[in-house]
Backbone as CSV, one residue per row, in Angstrom:
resi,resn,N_x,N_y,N_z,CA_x,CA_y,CA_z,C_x,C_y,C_z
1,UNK,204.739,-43.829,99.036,204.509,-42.405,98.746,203.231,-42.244,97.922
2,UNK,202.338,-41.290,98.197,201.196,-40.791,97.529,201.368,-39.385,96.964
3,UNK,201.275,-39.197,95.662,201.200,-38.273,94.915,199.747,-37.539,95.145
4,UNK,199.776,-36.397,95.488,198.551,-35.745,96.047,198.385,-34.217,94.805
5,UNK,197.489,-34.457,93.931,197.482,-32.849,93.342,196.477,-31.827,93.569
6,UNK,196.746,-30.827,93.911,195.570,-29.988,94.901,195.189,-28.587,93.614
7,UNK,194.635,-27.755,93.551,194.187,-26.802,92.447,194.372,-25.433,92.944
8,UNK,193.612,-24.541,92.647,193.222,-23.174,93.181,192.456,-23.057,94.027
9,UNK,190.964,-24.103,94.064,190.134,-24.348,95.013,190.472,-24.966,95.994
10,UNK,191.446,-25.681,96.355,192.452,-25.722,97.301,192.492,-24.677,98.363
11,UNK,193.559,-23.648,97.561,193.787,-22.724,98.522,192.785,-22.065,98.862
12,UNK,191.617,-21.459,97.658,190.506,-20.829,98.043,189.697,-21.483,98.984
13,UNK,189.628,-22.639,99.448,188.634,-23.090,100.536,189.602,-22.972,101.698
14,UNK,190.440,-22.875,101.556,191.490,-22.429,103.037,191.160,-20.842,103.720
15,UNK,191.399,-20.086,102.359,191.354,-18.880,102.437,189.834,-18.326,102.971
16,UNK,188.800,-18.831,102.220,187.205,-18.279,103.256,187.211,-18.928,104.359
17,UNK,187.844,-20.307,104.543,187.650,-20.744,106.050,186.590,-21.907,105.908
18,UNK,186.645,-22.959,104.307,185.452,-23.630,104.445,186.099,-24.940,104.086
19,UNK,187.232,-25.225,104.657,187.989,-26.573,104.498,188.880,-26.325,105.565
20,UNK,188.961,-27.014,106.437,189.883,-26.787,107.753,190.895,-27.875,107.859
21,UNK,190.323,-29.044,107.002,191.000,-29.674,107.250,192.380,-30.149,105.697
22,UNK,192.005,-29.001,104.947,193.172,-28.579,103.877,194.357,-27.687,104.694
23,UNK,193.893,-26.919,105.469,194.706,-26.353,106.289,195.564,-26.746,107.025
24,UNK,195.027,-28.155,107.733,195.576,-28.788,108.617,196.481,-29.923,107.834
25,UNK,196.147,-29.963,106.707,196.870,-31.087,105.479,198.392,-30.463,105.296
26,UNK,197.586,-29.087,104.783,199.103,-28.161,103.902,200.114,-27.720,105.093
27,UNK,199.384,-27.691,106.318,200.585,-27.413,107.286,201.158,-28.336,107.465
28,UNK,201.064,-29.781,107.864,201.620,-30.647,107.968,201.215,-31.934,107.610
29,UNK,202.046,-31.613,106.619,201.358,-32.957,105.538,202.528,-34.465,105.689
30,UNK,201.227,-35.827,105.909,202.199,-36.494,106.375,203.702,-36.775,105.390
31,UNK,204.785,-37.742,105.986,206.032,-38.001,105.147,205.746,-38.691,103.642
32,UNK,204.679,-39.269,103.922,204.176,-39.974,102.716,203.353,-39.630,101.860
33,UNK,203.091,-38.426,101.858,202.418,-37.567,100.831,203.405,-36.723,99.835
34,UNK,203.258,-36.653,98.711,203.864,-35.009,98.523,202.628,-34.532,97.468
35,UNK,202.661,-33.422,97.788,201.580,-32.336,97.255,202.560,-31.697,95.891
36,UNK,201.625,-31.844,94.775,201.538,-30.765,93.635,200.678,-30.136,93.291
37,UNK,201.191,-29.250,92.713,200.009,-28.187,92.565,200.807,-27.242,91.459
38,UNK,199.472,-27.278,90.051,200.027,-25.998,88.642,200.788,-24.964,89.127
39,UNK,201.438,-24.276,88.573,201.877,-23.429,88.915,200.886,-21.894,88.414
40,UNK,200.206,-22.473,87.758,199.475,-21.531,86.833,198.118,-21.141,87.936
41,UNK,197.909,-21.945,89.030,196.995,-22.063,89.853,197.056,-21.150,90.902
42,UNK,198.518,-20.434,90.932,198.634,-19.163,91.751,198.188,-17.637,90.947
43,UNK,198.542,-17.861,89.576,197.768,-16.664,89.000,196.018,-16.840,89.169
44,UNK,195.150,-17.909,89.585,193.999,-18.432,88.888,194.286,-17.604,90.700
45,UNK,194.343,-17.741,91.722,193.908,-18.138,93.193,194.159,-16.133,93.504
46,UNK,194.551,-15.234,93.221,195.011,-13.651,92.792,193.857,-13.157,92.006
47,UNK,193.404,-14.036,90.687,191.943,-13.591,90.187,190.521,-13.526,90.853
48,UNK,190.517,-14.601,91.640,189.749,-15.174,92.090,189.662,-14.041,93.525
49,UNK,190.500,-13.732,94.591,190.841,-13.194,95.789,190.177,-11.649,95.185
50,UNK,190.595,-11.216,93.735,190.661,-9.633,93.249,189.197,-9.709,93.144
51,UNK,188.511,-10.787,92.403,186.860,-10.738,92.123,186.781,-10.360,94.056
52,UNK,186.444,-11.605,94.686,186.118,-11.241,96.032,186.336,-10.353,96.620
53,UNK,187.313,-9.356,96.603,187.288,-8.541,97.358,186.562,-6.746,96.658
54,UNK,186.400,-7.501,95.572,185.594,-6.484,94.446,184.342,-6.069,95.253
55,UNK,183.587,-7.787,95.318,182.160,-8.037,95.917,182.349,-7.313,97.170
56,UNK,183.006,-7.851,98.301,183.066,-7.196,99.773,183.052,-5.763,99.253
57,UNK,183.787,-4.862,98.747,183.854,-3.418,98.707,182.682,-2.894,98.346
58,UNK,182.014,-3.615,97.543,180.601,-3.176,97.476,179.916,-3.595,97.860
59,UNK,179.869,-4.572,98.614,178.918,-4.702,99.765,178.686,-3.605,100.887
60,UNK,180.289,-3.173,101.144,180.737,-2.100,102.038,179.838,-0.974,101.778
61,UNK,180.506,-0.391,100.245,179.361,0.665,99.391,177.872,0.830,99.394
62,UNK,177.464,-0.386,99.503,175.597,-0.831,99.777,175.208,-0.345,100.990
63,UNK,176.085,-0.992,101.925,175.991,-1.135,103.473,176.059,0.592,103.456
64,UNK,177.089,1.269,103.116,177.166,2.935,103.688,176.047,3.403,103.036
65,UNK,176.013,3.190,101.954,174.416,4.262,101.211,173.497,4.129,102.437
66,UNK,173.123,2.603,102.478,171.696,2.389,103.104,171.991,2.881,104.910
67,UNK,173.006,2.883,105.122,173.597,3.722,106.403,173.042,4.837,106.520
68,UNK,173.901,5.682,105.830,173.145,7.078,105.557,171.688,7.731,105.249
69,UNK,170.985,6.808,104.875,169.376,6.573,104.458,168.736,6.652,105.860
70,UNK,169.421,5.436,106.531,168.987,5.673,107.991,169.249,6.362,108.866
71,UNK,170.283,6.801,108.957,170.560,7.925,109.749,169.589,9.564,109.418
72,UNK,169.101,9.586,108.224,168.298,11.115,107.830,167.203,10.526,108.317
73,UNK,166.318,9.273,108.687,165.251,8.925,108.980,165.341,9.313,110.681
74,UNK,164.797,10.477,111.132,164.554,10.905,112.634,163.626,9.891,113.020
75,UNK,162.617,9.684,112.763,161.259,9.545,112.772,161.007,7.835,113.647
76,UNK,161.717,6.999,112.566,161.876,5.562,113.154,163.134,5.365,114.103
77,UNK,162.144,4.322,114.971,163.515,3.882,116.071,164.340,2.478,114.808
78,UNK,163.736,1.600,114.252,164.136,1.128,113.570,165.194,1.109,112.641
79,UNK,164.862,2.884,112.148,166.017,2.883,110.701,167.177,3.422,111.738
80,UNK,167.311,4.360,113.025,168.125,4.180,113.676,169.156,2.986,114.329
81,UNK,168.358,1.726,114.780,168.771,0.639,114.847,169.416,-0.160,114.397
82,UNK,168.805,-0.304,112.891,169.323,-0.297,111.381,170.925,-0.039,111.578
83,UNK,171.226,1.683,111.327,171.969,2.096,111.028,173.437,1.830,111.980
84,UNK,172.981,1.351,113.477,173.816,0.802,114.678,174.366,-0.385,114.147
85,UNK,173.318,-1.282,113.482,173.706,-2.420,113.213,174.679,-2.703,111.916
86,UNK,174.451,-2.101,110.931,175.513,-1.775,109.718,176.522,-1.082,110.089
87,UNK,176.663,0.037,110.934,178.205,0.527,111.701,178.927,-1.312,111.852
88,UNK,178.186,-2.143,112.793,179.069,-3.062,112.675,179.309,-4.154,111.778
89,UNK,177.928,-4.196,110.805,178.277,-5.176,109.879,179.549,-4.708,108.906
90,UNK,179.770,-2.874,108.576,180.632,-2.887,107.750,182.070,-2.671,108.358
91,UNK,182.220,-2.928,109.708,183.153,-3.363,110.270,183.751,-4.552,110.382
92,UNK,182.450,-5.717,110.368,183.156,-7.047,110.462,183.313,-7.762,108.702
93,UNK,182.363,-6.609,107.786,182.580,-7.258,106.124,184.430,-6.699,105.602
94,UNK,184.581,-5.652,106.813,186.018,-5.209,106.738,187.244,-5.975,107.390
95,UNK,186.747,-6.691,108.237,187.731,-7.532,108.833,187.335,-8.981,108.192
96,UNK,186.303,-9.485,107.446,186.551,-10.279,106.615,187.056,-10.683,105.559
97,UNK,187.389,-8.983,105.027,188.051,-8.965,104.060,189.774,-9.587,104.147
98,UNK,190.197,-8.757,105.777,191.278,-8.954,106.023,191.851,-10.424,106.407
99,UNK,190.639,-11.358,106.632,191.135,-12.324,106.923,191.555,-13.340,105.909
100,UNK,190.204,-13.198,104.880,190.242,-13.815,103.439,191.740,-13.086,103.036
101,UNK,192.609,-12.470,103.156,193.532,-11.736,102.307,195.106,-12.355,103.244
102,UNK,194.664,-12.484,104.985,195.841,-13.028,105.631,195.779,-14.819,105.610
103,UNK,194.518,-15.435,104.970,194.156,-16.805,105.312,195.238,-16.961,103.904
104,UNK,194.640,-16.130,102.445,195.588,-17.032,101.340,196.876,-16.913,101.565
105,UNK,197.065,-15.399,101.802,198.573,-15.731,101.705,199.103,-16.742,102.717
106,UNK,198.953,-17.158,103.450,199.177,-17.945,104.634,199.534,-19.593,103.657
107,UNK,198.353,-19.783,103.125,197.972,-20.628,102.246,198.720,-20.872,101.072
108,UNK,199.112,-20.116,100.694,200.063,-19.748,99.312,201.684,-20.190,99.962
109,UNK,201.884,-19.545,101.082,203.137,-19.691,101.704,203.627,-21.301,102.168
110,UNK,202.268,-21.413,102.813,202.553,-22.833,102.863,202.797,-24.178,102.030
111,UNK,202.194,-23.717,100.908,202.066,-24.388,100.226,203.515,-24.596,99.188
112,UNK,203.956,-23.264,99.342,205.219,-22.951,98.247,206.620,-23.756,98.963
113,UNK,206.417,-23.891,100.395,207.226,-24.572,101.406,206.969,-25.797,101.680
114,UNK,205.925,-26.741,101.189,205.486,-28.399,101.969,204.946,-28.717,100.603
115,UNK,204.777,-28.138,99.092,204.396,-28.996,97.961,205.951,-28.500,96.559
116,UNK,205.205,-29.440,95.779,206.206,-29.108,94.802,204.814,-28.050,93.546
117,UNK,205.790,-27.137,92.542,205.075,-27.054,91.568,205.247,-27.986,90.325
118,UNK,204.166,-27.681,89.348,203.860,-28.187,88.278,203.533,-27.136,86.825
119,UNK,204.771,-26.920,86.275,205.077,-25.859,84.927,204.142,-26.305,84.125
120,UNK,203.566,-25.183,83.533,202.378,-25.093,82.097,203.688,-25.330,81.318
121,UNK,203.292,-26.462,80.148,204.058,-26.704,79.524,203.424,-25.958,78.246
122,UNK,204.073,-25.424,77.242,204.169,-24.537,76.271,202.712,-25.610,75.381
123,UNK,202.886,-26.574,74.717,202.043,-27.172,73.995,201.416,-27.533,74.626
124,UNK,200.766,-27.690,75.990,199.241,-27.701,76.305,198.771,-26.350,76.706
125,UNK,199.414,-25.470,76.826,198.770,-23.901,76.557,198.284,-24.072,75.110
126,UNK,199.108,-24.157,74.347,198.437,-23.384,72.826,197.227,-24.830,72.411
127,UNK,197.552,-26.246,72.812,196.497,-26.953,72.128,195.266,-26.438,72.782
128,UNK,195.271,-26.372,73.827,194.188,-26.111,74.933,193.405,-24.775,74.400
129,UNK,194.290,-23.769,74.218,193.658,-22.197,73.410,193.205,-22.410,72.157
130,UNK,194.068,-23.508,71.349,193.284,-23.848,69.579,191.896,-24.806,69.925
131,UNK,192.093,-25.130,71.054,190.684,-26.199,71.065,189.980,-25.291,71.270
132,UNK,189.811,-24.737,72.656,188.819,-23.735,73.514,188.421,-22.782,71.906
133,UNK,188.748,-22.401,70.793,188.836,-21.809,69.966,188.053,-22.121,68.366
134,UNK,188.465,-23.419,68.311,188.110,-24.149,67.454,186.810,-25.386,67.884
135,UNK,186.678,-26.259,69.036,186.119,-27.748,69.486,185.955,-27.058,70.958
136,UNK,184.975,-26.079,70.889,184.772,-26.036,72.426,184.152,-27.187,73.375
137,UNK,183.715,-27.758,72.122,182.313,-28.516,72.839,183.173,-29.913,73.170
138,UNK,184.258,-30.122,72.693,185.262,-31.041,72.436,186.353,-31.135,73.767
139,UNK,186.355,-30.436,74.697,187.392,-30.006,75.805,186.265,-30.293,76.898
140,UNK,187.079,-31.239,77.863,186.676,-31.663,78.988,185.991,-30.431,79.909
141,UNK,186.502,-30.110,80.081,185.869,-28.943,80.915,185.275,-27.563,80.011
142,UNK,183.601,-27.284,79.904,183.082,-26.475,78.803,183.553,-24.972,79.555
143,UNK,183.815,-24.323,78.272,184.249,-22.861,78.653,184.750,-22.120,79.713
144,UNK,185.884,-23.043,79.796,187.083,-22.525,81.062,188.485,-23.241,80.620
145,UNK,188.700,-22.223,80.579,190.428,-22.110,79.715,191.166,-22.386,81.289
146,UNK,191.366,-21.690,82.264,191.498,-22.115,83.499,192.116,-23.259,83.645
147,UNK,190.474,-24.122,83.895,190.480,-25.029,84.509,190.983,-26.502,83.517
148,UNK,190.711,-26.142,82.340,190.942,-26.872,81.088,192.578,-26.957,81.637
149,UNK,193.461,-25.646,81.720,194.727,-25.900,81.346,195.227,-26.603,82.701
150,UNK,194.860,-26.568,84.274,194.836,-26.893,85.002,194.775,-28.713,85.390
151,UNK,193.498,-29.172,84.144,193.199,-30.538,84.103,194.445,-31.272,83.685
152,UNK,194.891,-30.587,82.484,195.437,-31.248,81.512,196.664,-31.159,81.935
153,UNK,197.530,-30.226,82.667,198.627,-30.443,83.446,198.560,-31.305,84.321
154,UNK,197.924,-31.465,85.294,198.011,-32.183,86.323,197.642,-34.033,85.671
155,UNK,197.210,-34.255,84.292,196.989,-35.592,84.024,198.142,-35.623,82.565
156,UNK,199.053,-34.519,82.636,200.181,-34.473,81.522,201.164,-35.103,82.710
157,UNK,201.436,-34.271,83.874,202.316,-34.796,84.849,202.001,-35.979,85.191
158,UNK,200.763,-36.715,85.603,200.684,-38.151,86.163,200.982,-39.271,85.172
159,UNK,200.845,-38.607,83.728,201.247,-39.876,82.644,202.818,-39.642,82.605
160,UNK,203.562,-38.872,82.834,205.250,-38.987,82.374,205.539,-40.081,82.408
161,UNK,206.779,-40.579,81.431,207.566,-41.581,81.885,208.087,-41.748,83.043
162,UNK,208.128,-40.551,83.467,209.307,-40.085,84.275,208.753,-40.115,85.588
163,UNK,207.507,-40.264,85.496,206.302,-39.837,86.765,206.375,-41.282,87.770
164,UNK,206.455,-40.309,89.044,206.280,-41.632,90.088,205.455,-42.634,90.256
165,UNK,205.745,-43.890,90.121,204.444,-45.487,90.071,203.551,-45.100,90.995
166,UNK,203.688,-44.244,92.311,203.229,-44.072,93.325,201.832,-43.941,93.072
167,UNK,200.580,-44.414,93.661,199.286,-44.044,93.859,199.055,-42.551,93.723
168,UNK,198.138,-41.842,92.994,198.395,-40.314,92.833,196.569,-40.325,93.401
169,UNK,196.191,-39.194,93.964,194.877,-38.550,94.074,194.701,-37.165,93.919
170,UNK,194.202,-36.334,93.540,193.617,-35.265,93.087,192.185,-34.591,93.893
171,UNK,192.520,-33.481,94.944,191.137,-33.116,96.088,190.884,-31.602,95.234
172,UNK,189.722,-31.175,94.521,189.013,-30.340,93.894,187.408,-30.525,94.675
173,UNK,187.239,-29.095,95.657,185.750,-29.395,95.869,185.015,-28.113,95.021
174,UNK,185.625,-28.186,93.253,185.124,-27.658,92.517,184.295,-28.737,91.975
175,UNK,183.015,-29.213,92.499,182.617,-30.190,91.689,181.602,-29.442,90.461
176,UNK,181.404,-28.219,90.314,180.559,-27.965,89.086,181.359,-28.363,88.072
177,UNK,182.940,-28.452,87.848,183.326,-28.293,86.922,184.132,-29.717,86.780
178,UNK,184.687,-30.691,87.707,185.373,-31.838,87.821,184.724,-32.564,88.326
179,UNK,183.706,-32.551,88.895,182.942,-33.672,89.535,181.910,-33.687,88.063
180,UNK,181.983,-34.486,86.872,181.741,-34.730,86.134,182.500,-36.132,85.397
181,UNK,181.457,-37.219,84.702,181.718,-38.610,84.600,182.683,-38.412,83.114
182,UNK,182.674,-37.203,82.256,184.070,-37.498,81.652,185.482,-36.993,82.027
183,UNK,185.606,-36.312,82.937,186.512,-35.803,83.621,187.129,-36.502,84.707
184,UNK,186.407,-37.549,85.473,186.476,-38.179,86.397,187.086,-39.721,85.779
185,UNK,186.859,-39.775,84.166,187.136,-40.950,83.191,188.172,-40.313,83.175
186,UNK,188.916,-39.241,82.770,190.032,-38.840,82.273,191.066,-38.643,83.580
187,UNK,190.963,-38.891,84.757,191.570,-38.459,85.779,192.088,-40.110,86.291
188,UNK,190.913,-40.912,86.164,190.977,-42.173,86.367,192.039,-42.972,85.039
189,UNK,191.761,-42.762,83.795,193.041,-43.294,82.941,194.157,-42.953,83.519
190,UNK,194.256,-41.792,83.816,195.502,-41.344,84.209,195.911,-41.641,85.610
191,UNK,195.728,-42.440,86.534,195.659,-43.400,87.365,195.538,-42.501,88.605
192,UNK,194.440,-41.509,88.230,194.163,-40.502,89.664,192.741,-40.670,90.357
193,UNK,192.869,-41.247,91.607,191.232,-40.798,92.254,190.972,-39.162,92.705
194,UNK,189.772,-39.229,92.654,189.161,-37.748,92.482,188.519,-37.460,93.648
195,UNK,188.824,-36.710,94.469,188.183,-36.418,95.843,187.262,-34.876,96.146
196,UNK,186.420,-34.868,96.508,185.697,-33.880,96.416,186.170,-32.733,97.600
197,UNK,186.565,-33.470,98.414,186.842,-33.165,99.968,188.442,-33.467,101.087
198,UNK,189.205,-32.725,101.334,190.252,-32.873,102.090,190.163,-34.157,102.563
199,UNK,188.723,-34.392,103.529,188.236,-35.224,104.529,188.318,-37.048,104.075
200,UNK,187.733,-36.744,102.838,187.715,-37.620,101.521,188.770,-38.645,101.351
201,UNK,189.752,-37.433,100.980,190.871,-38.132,100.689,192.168,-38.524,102.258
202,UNK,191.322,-37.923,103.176,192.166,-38.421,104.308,191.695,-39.560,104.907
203,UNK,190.118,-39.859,104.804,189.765,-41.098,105.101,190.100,-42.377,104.340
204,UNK,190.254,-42.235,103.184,190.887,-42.941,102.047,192.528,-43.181,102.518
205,UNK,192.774,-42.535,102.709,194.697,-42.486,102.510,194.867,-43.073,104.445
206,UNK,194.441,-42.766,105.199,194.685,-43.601,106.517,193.780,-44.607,106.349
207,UNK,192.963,-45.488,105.776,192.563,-46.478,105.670,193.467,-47.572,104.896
208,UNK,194.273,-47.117,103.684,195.099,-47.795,103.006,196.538,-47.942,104.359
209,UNK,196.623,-47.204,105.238,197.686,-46.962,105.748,197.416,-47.833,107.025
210,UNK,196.029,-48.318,107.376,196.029,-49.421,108.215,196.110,-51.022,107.355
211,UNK,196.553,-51.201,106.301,195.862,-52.179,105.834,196.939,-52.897,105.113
């Protein structure tokens, strides 16, 4: 058995459509995997969806002003053209919206059905908020409470006593913030490889599985 822990960026690369093969993981993930994932990582993956669809609406908003701009322009065949062509861009920034919104939940669902969660435990919330507070500069991950509380669960769960001997890996293709050599030290004590990529860790995990 392989202990697999996946994040928010997880689902969010499912959800735009830029990991296909997380998709194809979380739907059917082999017998010898099991997937965890924070639980705190479904409020983080709702923030994240609310920003984006912030951006699209005003993109929408941009797109109609400059619509209307072109349409009062008689004069050019261009700003007419223009204005043909934004009819459909803010049609398809509208059905992108809808897809980004049917891809997570899809994503979320699946995930709540083929992984287990992982509870914020009470004292790495508050150490994590007295650090971020007090030793910012001191917390693995700089100025993200997030991702800080996210780290530290997922390498609180792999140290338990209680925690399975099993080989554990960890796929984040957040590398601004984990693809970093003390974070990648702290993932590794805690006896986790760090994968940037679904792909990553599937070439890894069927290679051990021929061998």
């Amino acid at each position: 058995m392989t202990i697999l822990y996946i994040e928010t960026n997880f689902l969010m690369s499912i959800a735009e459509g830029q990991d296909p093969q997380a998709d194809l993981l979380l739907f059917n993930p082999p017998p010898s995997i099991q997937i965890y994932i924070p639980n705190i990582c479904y409020i983080e993956s709702m923030a994240v969806f609310k920003q984006k669809k912030q951006a699209i609406t005003n993109f929408t908003k941009i797109m109609n002003e400059r619509r209307r701009e072109a349409r009062r322009d008689l004069s050019s065949n261009h700003a007419q053209s223009l204005a043909v062509n934004l009819d459909q861009a803010i049609i398809d920034n509208n059905y992108l919206l809808n897809d980004l919104d049917t891809r997570l939940s899809s994503a979320i669902d699946r995930q709540q059905a083929k992984s287990k969660c992982i509870y914020l435990e009470n004292h790495i919330l508050q150490d994590t908020c007295s650090a971020i507070l007090t030793q910012p500069g001191q917390m693995l991950v700089n100025n993200d409470l997030m991702d800080n509380l996210i780290l530290r669960t997922i390498i609180h769960h792999a140290t338990l006593p209680t925690s399975p001997r099993q080989e554990k890996a960890f796929i984040s293709n957040n590398t601004k913030d984990f693809d970093k050599p003390e974070v990648k030290y702290a993932l590794r004590n805690a006896g986790i490889r760090y994968f940037t990529m679904t792909q990553h860790f599937l070439d890894w995990f069927n290679s051990r599985s021929l061998t």
